[in-house]
Backbone as CSV, one residue per row, in Angstrom:
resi,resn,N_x,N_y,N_z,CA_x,CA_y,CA_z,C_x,C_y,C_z
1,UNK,23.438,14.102,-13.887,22.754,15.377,-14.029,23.730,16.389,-14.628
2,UNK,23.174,17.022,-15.597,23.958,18.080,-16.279,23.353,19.532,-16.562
3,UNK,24.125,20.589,-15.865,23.576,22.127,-15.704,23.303,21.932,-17.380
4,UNK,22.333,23.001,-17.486,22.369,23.239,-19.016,21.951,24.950,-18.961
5,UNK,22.812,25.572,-19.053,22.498,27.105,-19.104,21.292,28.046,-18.964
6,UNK,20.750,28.154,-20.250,19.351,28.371,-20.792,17.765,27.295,-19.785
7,UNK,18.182,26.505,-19.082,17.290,25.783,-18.921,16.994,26.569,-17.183
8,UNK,17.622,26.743,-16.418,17.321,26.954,-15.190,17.482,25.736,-14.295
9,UNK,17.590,24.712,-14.834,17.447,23.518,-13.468,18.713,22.856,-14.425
10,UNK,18.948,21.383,-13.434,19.590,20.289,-13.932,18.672,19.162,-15.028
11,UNK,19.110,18.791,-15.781,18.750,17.541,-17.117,19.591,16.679,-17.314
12,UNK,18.871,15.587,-17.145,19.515,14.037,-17.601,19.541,14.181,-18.841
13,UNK,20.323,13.645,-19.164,20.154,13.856,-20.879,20.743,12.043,-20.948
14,UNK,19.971,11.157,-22.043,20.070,9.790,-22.459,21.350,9.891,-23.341
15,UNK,21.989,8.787,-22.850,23.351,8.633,-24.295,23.491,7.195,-25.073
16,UNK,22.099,6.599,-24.416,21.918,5.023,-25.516,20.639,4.949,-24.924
17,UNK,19.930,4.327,-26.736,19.094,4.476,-26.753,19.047,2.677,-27.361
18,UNK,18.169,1.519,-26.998,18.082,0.407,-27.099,16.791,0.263,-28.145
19,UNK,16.424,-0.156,-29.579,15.190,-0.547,-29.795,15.069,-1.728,-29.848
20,UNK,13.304,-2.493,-28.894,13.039,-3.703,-28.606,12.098,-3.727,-29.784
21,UNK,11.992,-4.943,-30.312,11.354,-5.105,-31.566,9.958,-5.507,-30.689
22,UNK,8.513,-5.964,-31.073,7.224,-5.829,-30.540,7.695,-7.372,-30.937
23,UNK,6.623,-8.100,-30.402,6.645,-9.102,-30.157,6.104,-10.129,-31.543
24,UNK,5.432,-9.548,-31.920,4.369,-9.620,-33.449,5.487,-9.594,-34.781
25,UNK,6.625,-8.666,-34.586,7.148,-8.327,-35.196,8.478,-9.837,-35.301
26,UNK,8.907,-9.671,-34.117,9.599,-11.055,-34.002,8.930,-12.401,-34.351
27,UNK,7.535,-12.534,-34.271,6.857,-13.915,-34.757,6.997,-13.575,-36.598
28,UNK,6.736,-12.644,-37.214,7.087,-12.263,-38.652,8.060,-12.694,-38.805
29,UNK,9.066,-12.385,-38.120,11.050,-12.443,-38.797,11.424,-13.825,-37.976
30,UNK,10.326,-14.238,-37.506,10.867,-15.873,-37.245,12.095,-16.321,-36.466
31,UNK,12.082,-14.792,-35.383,13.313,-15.019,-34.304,12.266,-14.860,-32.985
32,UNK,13.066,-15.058,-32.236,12.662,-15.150,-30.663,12.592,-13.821,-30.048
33,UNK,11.250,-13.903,-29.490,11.141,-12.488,-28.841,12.139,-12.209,-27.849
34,UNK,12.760,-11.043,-27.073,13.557,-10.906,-26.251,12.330,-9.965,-25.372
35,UNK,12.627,-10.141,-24.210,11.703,-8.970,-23.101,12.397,-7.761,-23.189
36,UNK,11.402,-6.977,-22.738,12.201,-5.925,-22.281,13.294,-5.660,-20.847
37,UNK,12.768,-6.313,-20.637,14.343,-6.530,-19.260,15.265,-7.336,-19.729
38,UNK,15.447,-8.137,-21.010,16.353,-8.713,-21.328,17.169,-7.839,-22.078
39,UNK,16.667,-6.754,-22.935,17.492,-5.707,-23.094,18.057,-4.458,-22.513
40,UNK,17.411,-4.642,-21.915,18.034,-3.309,-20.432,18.939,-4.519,-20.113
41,UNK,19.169,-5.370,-19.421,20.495,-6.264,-19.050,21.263,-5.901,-20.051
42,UNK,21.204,-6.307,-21.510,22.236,-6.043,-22.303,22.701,-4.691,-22.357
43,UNK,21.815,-3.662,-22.125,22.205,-2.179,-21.896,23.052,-1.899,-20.853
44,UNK,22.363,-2.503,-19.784,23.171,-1.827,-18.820,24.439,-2.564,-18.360
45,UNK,24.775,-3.543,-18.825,26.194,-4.396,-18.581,27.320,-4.029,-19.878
46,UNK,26.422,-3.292,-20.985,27.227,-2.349,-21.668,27.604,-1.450,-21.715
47,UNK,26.855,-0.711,-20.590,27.493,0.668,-20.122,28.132,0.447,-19.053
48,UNK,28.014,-0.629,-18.090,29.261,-0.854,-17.208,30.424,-1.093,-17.699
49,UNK,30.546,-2.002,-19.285,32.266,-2.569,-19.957,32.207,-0.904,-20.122
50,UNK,31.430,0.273,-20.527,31.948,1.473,-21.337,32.812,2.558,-20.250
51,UNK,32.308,1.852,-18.239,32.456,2.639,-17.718,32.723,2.067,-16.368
52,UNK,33.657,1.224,-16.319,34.149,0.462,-15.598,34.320,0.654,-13.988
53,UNK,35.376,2.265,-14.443,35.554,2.880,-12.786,34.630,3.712,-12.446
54,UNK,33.457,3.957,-12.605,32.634,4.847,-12.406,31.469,4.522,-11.705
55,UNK,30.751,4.977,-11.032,29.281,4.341,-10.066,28.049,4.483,-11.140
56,UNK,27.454,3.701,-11.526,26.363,3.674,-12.629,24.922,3.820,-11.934
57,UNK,24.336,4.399,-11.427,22.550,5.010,-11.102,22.173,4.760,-12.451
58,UNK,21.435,3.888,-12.007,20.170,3.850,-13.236,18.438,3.954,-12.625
59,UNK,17.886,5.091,-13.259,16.335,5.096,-12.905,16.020,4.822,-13.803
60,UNK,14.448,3.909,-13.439,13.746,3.382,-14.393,12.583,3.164,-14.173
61,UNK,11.495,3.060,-14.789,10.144,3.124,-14.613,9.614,1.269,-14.197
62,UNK,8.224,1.244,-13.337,8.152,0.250,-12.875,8.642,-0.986,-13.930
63,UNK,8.155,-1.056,-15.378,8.682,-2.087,-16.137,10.205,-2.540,-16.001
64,UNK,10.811,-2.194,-15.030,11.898,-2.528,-15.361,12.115,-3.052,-13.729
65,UNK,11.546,-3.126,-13.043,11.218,-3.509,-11.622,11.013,-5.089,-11.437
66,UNK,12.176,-6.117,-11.935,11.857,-7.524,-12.184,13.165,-8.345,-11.596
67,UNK,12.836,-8.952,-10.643,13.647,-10.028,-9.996,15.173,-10.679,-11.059
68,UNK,14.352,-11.192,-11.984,15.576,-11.693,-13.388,16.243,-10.186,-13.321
69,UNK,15.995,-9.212,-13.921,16.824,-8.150,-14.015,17.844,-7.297,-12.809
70,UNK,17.254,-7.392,-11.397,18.064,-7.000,-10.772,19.171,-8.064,-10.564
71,UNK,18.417,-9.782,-10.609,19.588,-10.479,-10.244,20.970,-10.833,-11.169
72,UNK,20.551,-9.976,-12.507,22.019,-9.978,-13.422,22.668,-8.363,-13.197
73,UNK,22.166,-7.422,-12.629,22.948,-6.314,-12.562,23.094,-5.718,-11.472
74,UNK,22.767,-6.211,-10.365,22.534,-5.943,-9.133,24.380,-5.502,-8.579
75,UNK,25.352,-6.527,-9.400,26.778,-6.220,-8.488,27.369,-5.392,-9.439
76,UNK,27.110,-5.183,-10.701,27.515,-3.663,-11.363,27.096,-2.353,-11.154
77,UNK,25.356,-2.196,-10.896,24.977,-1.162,-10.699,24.288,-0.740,-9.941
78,UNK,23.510,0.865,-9.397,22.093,0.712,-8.592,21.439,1.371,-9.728
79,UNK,20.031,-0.034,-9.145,18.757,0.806,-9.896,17.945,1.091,-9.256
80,UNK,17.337,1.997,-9.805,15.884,2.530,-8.346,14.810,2.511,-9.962
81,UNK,14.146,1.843,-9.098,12.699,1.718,-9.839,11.665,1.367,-9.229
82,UNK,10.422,1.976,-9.410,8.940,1.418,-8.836,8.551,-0.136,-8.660
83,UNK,8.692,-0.051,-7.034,8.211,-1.181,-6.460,6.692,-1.276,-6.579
84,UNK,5.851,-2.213,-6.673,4.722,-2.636,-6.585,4.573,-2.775,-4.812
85,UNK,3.245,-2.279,-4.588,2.947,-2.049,-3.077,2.511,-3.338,-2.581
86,UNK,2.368,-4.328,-3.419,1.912,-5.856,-2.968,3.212,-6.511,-3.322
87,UNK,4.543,-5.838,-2.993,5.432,-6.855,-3.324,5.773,-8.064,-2.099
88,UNK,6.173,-8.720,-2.215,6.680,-9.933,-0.973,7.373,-9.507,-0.545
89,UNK,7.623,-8.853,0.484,8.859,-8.434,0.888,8.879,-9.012,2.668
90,UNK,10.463,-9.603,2.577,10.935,-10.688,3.507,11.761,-10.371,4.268
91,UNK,12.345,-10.438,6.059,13.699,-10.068,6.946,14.469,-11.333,5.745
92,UNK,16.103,-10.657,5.993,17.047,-11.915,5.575,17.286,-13.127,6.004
93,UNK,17.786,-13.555,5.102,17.816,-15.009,5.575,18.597,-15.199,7.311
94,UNK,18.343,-16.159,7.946,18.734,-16.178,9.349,19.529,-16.632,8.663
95,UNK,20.817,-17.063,9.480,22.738,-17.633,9.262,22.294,-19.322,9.599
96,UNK,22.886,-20.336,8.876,23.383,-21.111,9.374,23.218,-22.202,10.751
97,UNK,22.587,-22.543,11.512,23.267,-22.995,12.484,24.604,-24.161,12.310
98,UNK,25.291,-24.598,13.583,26.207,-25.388,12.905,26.033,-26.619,13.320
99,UNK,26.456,-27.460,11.966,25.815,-28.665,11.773,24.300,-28.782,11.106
100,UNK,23.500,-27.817,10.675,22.678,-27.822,10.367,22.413,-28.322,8.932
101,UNK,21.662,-29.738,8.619,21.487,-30.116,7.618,20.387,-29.535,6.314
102,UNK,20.198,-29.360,5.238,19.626,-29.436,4.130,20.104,-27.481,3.727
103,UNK,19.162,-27.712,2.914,19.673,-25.989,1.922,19.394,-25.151,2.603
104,UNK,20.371,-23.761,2.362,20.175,-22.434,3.794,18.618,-22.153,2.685
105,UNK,18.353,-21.379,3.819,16.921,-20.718,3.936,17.638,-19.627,3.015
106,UNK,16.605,-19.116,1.470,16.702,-18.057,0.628,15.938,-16.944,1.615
107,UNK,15.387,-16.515,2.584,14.556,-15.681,2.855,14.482,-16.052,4.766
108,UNK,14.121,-14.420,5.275,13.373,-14.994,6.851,11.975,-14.795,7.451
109,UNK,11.669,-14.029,8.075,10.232,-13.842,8.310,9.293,-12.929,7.236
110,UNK,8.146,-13.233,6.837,7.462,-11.650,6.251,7.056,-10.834,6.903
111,UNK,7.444,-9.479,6.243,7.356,-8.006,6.122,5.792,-7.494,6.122
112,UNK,5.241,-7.004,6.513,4.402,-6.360,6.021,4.535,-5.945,4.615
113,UNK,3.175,-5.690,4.075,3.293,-5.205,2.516,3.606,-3.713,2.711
114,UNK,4.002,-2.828,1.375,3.855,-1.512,1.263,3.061,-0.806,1.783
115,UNK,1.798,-1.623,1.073,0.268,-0.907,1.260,-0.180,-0.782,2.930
116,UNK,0.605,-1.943,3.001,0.026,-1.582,4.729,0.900,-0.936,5.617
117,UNK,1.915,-0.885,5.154,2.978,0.077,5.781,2.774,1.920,5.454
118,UNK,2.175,2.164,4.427,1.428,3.152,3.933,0.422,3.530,4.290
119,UNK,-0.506,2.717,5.014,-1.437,2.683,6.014,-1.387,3.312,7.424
120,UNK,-0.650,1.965,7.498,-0.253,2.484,9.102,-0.391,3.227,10.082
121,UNK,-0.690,3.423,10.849,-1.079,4.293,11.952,0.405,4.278,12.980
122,UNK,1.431,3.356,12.770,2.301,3.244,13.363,3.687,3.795,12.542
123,UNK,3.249,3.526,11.611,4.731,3.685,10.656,5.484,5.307,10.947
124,UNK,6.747,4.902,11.374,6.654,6.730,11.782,7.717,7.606,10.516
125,UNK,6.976,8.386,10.080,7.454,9.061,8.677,8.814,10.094,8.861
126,UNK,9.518,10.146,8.018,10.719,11.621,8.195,9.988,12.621,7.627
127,UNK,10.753,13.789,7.588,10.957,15.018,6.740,11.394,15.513,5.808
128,UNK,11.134,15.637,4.741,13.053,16.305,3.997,12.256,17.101,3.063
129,UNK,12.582,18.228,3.067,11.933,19.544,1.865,13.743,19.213,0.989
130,UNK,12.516,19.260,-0.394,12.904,19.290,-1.803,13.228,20.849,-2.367
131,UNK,14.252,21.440,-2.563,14.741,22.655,-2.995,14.545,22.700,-4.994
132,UNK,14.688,21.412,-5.490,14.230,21.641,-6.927,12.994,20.649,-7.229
133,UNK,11.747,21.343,-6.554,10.683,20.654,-7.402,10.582,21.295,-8.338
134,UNK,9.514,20.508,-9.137,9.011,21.184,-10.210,8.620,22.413,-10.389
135,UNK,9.283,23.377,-11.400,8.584,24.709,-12.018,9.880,25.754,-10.656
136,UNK,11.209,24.730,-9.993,11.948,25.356,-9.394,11.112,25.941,-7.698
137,UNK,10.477,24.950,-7.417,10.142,25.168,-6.208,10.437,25.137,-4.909
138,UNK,10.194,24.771,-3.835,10.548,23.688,-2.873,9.253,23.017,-2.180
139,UNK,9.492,21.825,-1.804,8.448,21.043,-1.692,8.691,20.174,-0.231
140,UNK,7.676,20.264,0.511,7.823,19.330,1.878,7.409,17.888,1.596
141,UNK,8.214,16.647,1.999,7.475,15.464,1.314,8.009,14.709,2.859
142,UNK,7.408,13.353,2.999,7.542,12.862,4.408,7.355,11.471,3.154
143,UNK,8.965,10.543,3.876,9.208,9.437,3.736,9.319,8.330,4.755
144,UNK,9.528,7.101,4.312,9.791,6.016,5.436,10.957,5.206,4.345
145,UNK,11.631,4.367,4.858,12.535,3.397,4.212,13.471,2.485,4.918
146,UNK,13.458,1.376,4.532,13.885,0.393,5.304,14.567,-0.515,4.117
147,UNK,15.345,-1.709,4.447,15.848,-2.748,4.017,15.237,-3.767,4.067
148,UNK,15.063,-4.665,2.769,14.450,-6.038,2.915,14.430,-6.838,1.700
149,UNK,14.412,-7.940,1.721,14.428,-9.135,0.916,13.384,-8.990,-0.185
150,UNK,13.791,-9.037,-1.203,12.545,-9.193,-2.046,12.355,-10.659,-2.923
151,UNK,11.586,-10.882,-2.616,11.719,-13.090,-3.051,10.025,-13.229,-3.735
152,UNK,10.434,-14.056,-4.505,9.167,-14.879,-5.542,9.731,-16.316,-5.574
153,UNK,8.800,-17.027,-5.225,9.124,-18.287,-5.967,9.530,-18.487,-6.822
154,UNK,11.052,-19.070,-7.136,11.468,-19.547,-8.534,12.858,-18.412,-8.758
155,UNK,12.616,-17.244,-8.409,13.612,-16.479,-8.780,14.300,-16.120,-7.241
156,UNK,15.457,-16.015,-7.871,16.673,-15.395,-6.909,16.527,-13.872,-5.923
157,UNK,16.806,-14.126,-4.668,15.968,-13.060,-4.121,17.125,-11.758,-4.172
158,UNK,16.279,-11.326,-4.162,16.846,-9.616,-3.959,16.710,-8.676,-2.801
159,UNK,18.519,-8.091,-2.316,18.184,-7.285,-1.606,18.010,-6.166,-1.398
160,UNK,17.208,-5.012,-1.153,16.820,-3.765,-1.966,16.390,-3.136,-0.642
161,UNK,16.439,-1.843,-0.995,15.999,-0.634,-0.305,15.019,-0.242,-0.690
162,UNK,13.955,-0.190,0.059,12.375,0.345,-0.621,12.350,2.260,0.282
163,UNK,11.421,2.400,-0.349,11.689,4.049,0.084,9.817,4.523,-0.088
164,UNK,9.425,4.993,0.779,7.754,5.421,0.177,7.699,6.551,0.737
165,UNK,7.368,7.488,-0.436,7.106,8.997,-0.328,5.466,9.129,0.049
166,UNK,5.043,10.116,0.751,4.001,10.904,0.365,4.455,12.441,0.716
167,UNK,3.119,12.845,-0.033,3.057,14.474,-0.359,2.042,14.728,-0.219
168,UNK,2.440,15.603,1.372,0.993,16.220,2.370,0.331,16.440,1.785
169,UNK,0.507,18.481,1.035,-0.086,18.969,0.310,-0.934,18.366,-0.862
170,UNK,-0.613,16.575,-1.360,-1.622,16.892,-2.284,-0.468,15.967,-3.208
């Protein structure tokens, strides 16, 4: 975040900008499409070589909210991005017992979903008023957040902090 005088609040301001070619476009030029999370990986493991000693926050919009992608940048950086409210979300794996034969368990019990944790009649919410909302306001918002596994078949699980806002007012 960077003061900017004239503006009144704080602004992110972007300092790389990645273009993904469309997919149509790559079947024309007779190369292989790349995803878009395959170039955010290349982005953001290039701004970690650019910035080695430094803590890297990256926000990003739900498209960028993908198992493959956190599990290549997960030990360089944090990203916070929109979870899907039907995600799988799992306790960690239990430890070991000893002597215990075949492959450790990737995952432990399931979580309730978002949606139903958003529901809830039990879920018990915090507090925290916002001093720069929008238009320089302040804003009362009531959260919940917890730790948990996030696992799909096939891909490497992830461990993440989910966070769910609402806003009383509206």
């Amino acid at each position: 975040m960077l003061p900017v005088p004239f503006a009144g609040r704080r602004w992110a301001l972007p300092f790389l900008t990645v273009l993904e070619p469309s997919a149509r476009w790559s079947e024309a030029q007779g190369t292989r499409h790349k995803a878009l999370t395959g170039w955010a990986r290349l982005a953001i493991l290039q701004t970690k070589r650019w910035l080695p000693d430094r803590r890297v926050v990256l926000v990003a919009d739900s498209g960028f909210s993908a198992l493959e992608l956190i599990a290549a940048v997960r030990r360089y950086v944090c990203l916070i991005t929109r979870l899907r409210l039907d995600a799988s979300l799992y306790e960690p794996a239990p430890k070991c017992r000893k002597g215990q034969m075949g492959r450790p368990a990737l995952k432990g019990k399931r979580r309730p979903k978002l949606n139903a944790v958003l529901a809830g009649p039990e879920t018990v919410w915090t507090s925290a008023t916002l001093t720069e909302w929008y238009g320089g306001q302040r804003r009362n918002l009531v959260y919940v957040s917890q730790t948990a596994v996030w696992y799909h078949n096939g891909m490497p699980p992830a461990e993440i902090r989910w966070v769910l806002v609402r806003d009383p007012p509206g």
